[in-house]
C-alpha positions as a printed Julia matrix, in Angstrom:
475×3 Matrix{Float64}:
   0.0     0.0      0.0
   2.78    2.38     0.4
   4.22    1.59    -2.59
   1.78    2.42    -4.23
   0.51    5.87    -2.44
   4.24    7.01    -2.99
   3.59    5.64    -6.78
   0.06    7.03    -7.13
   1.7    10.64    -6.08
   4.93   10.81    -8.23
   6.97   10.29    -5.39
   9.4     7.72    -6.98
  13.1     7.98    -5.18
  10.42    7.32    -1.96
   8.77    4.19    -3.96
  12.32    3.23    -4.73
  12.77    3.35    -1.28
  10.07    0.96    -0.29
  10.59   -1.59    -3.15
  14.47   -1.64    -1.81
  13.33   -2.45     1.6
  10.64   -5.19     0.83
  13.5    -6.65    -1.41
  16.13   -6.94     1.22
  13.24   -8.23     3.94
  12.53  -11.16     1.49
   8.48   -9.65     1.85
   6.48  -10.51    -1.34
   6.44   -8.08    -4.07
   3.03   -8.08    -6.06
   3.6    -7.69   -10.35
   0.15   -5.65   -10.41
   2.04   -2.98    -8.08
   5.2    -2.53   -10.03
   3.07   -2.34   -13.05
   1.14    1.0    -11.53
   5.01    2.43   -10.9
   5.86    1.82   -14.42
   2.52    3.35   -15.62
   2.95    6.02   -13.31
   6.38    6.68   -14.64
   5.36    6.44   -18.04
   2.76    9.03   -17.96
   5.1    11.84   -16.51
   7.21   10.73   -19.2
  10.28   10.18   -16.82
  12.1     7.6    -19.3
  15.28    6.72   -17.69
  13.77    6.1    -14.41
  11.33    3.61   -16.02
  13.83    1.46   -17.58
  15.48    1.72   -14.29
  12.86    0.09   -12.04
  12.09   -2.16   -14.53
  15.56   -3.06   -14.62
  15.3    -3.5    -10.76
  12.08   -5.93   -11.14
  14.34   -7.89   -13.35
  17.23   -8.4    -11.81
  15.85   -9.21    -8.27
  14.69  -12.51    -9.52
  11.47  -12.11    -7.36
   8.91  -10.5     -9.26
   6.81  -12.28   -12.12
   7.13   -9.76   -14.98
   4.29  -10.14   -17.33
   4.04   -9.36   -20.91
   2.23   -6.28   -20.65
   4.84   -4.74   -17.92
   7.58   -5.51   -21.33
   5.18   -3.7    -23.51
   4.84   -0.98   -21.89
   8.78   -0.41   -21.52
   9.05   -0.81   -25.1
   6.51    1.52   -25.94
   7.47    4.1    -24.36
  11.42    3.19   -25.58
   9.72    3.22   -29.41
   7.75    6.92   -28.24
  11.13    8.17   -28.04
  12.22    6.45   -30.72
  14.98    4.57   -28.74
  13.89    1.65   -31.18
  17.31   -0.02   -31.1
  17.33   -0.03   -27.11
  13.83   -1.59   -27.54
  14.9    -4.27   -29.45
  17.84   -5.55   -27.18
  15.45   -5.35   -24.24
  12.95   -7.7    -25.71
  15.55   -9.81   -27.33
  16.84  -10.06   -23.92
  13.62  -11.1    -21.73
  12.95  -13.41   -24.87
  16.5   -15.16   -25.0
  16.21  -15.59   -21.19
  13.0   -17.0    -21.2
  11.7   -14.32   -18.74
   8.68  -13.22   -20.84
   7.82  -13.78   -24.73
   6.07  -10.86   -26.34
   2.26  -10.87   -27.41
   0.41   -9.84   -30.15
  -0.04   -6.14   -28.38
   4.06   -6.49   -27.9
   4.54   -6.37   -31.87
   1.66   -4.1    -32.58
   3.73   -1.48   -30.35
   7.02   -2.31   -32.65
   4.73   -1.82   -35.95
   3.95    1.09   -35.03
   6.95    2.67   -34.11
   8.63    1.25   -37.65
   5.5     2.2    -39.33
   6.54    6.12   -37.93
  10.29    5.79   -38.92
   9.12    4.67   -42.58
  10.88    1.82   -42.09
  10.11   -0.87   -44.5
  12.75   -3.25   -43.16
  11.87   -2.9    -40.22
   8.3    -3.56   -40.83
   8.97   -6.96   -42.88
  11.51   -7.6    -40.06
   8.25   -7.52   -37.56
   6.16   -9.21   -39.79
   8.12  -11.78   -40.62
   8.87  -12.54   -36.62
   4.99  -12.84   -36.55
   4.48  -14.96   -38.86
   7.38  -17.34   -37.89
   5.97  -17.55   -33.96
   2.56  -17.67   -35.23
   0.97  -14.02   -33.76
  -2.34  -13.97   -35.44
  -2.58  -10.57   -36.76
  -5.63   -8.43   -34.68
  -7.7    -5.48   -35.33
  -4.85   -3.04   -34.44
  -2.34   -5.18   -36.49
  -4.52   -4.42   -39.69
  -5.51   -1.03   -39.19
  -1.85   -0.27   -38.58
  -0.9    -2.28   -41.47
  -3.65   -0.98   -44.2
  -2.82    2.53   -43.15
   1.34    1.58   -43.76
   0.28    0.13   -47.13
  -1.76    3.12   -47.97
   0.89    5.5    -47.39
   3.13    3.38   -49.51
   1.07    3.82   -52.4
   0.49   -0.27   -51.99
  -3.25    0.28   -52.5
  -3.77   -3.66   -53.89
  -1.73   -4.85   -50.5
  -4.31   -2.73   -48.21
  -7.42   -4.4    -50.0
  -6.0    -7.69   -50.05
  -5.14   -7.24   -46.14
  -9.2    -5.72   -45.81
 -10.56   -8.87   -47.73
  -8.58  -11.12   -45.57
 -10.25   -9.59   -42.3
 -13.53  -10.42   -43.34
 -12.91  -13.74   -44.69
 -11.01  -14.7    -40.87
 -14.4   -12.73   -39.29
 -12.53   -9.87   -37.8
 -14.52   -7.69   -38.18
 -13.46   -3.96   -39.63
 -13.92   -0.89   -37.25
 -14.18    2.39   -38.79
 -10.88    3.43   -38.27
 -10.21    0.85   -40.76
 -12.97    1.85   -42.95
 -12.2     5.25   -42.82
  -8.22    4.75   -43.69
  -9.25    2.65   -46.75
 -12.03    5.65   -47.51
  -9.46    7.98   -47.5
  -6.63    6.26   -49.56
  -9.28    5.85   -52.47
 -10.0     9.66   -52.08
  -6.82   10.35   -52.55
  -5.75    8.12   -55.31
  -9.49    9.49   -56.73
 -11.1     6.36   -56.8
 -14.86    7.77   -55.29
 -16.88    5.18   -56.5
 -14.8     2.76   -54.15
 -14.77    4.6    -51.3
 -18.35    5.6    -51.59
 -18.55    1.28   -51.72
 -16.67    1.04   -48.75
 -18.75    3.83   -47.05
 -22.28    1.7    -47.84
 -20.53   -1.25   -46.5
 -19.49    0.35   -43.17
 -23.41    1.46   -43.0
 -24.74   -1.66   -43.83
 -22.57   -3.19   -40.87
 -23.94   -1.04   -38.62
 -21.11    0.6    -38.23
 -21.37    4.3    -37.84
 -19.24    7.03   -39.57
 -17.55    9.51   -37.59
 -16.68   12.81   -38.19
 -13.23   12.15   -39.62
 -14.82    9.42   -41.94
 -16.89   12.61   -43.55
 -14.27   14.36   -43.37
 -12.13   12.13   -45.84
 -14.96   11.89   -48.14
 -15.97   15.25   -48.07
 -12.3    16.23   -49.04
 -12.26   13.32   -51.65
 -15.94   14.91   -53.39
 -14.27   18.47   -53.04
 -11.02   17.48   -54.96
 -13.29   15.94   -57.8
 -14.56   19.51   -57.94
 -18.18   18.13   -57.26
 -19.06   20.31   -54.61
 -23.04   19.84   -54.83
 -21.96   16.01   -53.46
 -20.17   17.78   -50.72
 -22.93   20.31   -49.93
 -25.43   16.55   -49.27
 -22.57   15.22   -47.48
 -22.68   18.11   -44.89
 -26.26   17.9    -44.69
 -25.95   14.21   -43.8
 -23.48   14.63   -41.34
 -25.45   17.66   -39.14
 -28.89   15.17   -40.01
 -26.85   12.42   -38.03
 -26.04   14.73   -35.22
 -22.41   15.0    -36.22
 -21.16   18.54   -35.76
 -19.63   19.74   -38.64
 -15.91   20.86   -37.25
 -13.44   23.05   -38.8
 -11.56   20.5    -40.8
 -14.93   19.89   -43.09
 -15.57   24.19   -43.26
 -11.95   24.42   -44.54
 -12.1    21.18   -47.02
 -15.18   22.98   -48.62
 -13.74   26.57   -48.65
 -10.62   24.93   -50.54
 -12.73   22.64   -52.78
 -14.91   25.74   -53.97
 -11.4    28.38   -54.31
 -10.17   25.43   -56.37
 -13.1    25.92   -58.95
 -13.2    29.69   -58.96
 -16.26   29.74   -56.78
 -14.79   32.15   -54.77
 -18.16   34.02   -53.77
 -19.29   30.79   -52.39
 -16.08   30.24   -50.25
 -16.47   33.73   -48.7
 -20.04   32.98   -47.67
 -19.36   29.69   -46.36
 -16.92   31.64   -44.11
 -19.04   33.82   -42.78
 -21.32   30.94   -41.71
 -18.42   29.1    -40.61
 -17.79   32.2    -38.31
 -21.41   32.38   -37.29
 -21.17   28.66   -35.8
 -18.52   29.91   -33.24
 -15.54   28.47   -35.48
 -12.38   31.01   -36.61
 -10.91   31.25   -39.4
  -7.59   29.71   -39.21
  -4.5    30.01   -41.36
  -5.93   27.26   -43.78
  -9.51   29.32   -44.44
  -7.06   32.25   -45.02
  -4.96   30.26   -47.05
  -7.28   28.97   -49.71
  -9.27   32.0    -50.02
  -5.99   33.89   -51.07
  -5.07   31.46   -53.55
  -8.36   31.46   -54.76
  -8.41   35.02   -55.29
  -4.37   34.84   -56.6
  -6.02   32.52   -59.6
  -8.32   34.56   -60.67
  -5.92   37.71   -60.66
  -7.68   39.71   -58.14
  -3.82   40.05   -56.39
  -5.04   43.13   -54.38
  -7.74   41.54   -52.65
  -5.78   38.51   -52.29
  -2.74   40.15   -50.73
  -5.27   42.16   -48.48
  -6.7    39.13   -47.18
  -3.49   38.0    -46.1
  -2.37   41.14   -44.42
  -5.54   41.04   -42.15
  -4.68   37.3    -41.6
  -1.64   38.67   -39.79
  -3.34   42.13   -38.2
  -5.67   38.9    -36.52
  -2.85   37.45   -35.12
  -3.23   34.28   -37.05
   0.49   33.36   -37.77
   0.89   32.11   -41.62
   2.78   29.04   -43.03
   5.04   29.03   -45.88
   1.97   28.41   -48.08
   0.82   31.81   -47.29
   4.07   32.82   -48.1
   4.19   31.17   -51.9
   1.0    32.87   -52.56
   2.71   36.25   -51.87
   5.28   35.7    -53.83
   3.58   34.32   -57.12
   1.19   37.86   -57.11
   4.49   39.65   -56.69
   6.23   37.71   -59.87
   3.16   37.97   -61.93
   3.29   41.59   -61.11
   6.65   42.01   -62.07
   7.77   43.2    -58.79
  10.78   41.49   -57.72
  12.43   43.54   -55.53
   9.79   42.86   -52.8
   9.57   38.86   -53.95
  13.33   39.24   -52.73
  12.68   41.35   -49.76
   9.71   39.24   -48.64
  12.13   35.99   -49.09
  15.11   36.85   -47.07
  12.73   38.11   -44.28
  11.66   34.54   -43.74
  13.72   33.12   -41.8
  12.97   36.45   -39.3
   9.66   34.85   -39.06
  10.44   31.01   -38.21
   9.27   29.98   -42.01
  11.52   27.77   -43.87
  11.09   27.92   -47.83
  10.33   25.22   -49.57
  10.94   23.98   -52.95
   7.77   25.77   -54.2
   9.22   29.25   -52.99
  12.72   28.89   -54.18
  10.54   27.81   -58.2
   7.99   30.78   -58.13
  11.2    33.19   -57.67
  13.56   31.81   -59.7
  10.82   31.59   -62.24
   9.91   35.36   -61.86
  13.87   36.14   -62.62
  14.03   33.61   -65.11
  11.27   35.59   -67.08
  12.81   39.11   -66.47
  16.35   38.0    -68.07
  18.03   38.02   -64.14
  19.88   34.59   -64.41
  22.43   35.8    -61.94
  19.92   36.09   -59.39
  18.56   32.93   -60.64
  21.33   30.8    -60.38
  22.27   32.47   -56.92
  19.06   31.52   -55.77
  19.24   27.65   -57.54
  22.82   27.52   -55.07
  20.98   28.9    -52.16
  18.67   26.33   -52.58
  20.82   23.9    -52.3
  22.77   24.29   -49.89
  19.49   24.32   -47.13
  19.24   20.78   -48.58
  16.45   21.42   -51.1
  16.67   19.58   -54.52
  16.34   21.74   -57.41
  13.49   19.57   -59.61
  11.61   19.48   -63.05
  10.23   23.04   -62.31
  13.76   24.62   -61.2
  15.5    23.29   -63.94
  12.58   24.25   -66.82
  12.19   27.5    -65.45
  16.4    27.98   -66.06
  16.44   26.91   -69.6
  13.75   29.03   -70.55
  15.65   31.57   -68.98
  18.62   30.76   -70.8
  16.39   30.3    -73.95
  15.11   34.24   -73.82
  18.38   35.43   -73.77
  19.83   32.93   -76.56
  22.33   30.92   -74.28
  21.9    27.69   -76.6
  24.61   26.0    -75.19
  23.87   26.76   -71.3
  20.01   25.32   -71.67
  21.39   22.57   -73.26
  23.75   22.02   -70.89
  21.29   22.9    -68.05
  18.95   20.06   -69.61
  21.33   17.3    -69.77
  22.16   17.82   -65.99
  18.63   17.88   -65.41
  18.56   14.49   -67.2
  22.03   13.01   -65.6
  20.21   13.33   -62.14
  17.27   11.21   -62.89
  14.91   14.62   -63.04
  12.31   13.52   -66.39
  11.35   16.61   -68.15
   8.18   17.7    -68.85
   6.18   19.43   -71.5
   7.19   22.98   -70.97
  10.87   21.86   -70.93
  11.04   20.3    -74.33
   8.96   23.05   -75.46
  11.66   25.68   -74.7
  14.68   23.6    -75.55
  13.2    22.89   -79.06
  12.1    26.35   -79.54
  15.49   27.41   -78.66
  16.86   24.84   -80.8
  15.24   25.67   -83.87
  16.1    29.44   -84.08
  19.47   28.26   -84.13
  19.22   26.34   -86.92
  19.95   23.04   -84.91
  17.3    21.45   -86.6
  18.29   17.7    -86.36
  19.02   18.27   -82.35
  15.26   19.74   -82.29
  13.61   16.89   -84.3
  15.81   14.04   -81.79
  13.89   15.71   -78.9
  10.5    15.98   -81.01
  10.33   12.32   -81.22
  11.85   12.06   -77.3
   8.6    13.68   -76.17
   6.28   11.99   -78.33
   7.87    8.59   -76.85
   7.39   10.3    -73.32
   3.76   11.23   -73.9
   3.59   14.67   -74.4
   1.38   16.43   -76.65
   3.54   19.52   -78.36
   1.34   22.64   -78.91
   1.32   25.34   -81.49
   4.63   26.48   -80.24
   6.55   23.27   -80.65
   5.35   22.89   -84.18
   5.88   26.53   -85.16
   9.6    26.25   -84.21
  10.0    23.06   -85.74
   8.53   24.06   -89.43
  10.04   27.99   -88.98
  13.22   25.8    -88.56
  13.19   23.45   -91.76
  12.39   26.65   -93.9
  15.45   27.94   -93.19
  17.61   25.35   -92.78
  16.94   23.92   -96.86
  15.19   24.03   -99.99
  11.34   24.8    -99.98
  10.54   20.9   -101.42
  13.05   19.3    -99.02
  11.34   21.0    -95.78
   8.05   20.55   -97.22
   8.7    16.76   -97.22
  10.35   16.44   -94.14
């Protein structure tokens, strides 16, 4: 009893204390007790004293340890991603034959694999399961189908979700709801809308969350009257609508130039008691930024900053893509070195939309200074830094520096896309390099571009000049 008083009010040195004393005095120490010290220990996070006891309970030789005491130690080891330390520990109580792990044991390892991205790890685990025979529960296949959605292995997650049902374990609507989403984002509605009848006609019901995914999926498909039923569903069910869904809608709506819509499904956002965060915000001013109304839109950021609502670097892009369009790159500059000022790291998307807006206005020094700075914070230049260089280079007639800008593109695995054949061939042709512009004609086609007007343009302007009217006419 004093063990556990000392336990129950964080007063561990003192439980130490106890435990000592009962140990020397040969008295009987109970598992169930040392399990509410390790739980205590665990939720004030004190790590190193927790591996410490339990190192105590294991080396006196007189306490039973149980498999859930182990899986607790290693959970809390995998929280803080001591995943290594883990490991020996188990191995250890395993090799000894002091305790074998459980189902609950490996679903605690999954998971902590599952966060690292591990996929050795995670065929290490599953592999160990299968070879000891751990039948695989719920938790074991929601964490699984939610790995192999994330992986893009959308056949492995259905195969795993056909599998439950045929062993009778019956999905929850966590699962459900993972598998909803995963088709929503891979844009397969009419499976997820399947899955959705079939978690009904269980008699399962949908949470918030599992709305939420298919309101999102609905609103990406640009079918926003589906959306607008959805809501009504969900408040018909007694499900409050939260923030997440007001935000999914306002973006789903910006996305389609509906921007009248998004601002009055603010205000009645704002009416329920809910504030607009940095993602209503957000949208609305890249809503606006598409449909060139760069005034209002930059407007609507300021006040999201006079409200005290702090922005991301999403905000950020937004800025600078009205100030590029508008040709004003001394404060795309100004506004970019000031980030780091404000905690916001720039992301590939910032380091493009600037480079792109010198690129345009024949600064390649600033260009290329900016392509270095971006590298050296670690960020990879990609298909959209290196197309927005040529046709830089391409404006101001460098031939041989897009070319040699492309095949560096191509030497580090980066596939070009439409716009970059488009401005190497252009570029090609008005130097007469008519052969090197047809090779990368028929390099596209294999890729599965379509060349526009442009493309085709250059290519005949090119074979007029380079020979005899019959001769290009054929060709």
């Amino acid at each position: 009893m004093l063990f556990r008083v000392y336990s129950d009010n964080r007063m561990f040195e003192e439980a130490f204390v106890v435990y000592d004393y009962m140990e020397e005095n040969g008295l009987v120490i109970e598992e169930r007790s040392c399990f509410v010290i390790l739980l205590a220990l665990k939720k004030c996070g004190e790590v190193d004293l927790l591996t410490r006891f339990f190192r105590k309970m294991v080396d006196s030789g007189r306490v039973v340890i149980k498999v859930q005491s182990l899986t607790l130690v290693i959970d809390v080891l995998c929280q803080k991603r001591e995943v290594e330390r883990a490991k020996a520990l188990m191995d250890e109580m395993e090799g000894k034959g002091i305790v074998e792990p459980n189902v609950v044991t490996y679903n605690t390892w999954l998971k902590a694999y599952i966060a690292r991205k591990d996929q050795n790890g995670v065929n290490a685990i599953l592999n160990l399961m299968e070879e000891r025979q751990v039948a695989h529960n719920l938790i074991t296949c929601d964490l699984l189908i939610q790995w192999y959605g994330s992986s893009g292995s959308f056949e492995e997650a259905e195969k795993l979700f056909n599998n439950m049902c045929e062993r009778e374990l019956e999905p929850d609507v966590f699962v459900f709801t993972t598998l909803i989403n995963w088709n929503c984002r891979k844009g397969n509605l009419e499976r997820a809308f399947a899955l959705f009848d079939e978690l009904t006609e269980k008699g399962i019901f949908p949470n918030a969350h599992t709305y939420g995914v298919l309101i999102s999926g609905v609103c990406k498909a640009g079918q926003m009257d589906v959306a607008e039923i959805l809501v009504k569903e969900t408040q018909n069910k007694g499900i409050d609508v939260n923030i997440i869904i007001f935000n999914t809608k306002i973006d789903g709506y910006c996305k389609r130039g509906m921007i009248d819509e998004a601002l009055r499904l603010k205000v009645v956002m704002e009416s329920k008691g809910f504030e607009a965060d940095v993602f209503t915000h957000t949208s609305i001013a890249k809503g606006l930024c598409k449909l060139n109304r760069y005034e209002e839109s930059k407007k609507f950021l300021i006040e999201m900053v006079e409200k005290g609502v702090t922005p991301i670097v999403v905000s950020f892009n937004i800025l600078f893509e009205i100030y590029c369009k508008e040709g004003n790159l001394a404060e795309a500059d100004r506004l970019f070195r000031e980030l780091d000022d404000k905690g916001v790291l720039p992301n590939n998307f910032s380091h493009n939309t600037v480079i792109d807006g010198y690129c345009k206005k024949g600064k390649m020094d600033q260009a290329h200074r900016l392509r270095f700075e971006m590298i050296q914070k670690g960020l990879l230049p990609d298909v959209y830094t290196y197309t927005s260089l040529i046709h830089g280079e391409c404006i101001a007639g460098r031939v041989d520096e897009a070319l040699k800008l492309f095949k560096e593109m191509l030497l580090k695995g980066i596939k070009g896309n439409a716009m970059t054949y488009t401005a190497i061939i252009s570029v090609l042709s008005k130097g007469e390099r008519d052969e090197e512009s047809f090779k990368l004609y028929d390099e596209m086609i294999k890729l599965g571009f379509t060349p526009d007007d442009r493309v085709y343009y250059s290519l005949v302007g090119s074979l007029h000049k380079s020979g005899p009217h019959d001769a290009a006419e054929q060709k």
